[in-house]
C-alpha positions as CSV (number, residue, x, y, z in Angstrom):
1,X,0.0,0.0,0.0
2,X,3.2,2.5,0.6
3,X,4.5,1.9,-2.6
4,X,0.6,2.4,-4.2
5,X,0.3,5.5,-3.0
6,X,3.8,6.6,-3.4
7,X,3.8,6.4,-6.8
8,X,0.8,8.7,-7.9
9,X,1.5,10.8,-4.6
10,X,5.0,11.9,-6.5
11,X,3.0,12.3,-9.7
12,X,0.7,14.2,-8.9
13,X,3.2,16.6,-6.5
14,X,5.1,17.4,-9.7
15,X,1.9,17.5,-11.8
16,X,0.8,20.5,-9.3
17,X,4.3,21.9,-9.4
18,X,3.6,22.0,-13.5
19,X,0.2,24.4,-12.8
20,X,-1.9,21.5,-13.3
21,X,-5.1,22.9,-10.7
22,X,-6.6,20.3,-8.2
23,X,-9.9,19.7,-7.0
24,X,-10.8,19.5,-2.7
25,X,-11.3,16.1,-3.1
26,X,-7.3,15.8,-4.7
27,X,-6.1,18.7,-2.0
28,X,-7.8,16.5,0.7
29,X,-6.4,12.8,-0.4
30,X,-2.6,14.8,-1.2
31,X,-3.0,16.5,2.6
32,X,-3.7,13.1,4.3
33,X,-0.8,11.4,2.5
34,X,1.7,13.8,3.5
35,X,0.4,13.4,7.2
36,X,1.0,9.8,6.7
37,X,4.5,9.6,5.0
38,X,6.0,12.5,7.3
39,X,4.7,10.2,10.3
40,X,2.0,12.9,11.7
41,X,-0.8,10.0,11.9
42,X,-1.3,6.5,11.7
43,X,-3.8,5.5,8.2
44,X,-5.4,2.3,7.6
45,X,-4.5,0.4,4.6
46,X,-8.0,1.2,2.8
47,X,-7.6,4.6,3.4
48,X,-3.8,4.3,1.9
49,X,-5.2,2.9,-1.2
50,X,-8.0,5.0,-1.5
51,X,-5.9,7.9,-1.8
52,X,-3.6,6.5,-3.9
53,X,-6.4,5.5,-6.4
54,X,-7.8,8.8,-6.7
55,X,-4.4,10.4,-6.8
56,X,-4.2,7.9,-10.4
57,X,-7.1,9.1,-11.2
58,X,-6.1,12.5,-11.2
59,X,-2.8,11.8,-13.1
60,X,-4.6,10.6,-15.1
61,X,-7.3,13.0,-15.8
62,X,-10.3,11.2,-14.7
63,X,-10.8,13.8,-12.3
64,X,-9.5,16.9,-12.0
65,X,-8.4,19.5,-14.8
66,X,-8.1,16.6,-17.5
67,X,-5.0,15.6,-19.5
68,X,-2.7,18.5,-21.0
69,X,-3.3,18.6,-25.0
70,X,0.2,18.9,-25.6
């Protein structure tokens, strides 16, 4: 589950570092994971994953601002 949410976590860090906008529901799931990997709170597995699927899904542009057209 670490390495699930890792993964789309990084992704979508350097896709907001790009100017790629977020939605709550992205600014929420990106707040908790940070609170998790810099050891603030304890998660549960489901929430872990979760996170890291909607995090994809945001890479991806399923949600969120939609893939670049470039």
């Amino acid at each position: 589950p670490y390495f699930m949410l890792a993964q789309p976590y990084i992704t979508a860090i350097l896709n907001i570092e790009s100017g790629a906008s977020t939605t709550i529901e992205v600014d929420e799931a990106l707040a908790g994971a940070t609170a998790y990997f810099t050891g603030e709170t304890e998660t549960s597995v489901a929430q872990l994953l979760v996170w890291g699927a909607l995090l994809d899904a945001y890479n991806e542009g399923e949600i969120g601002p939609g893939r670049c057209k470039d």
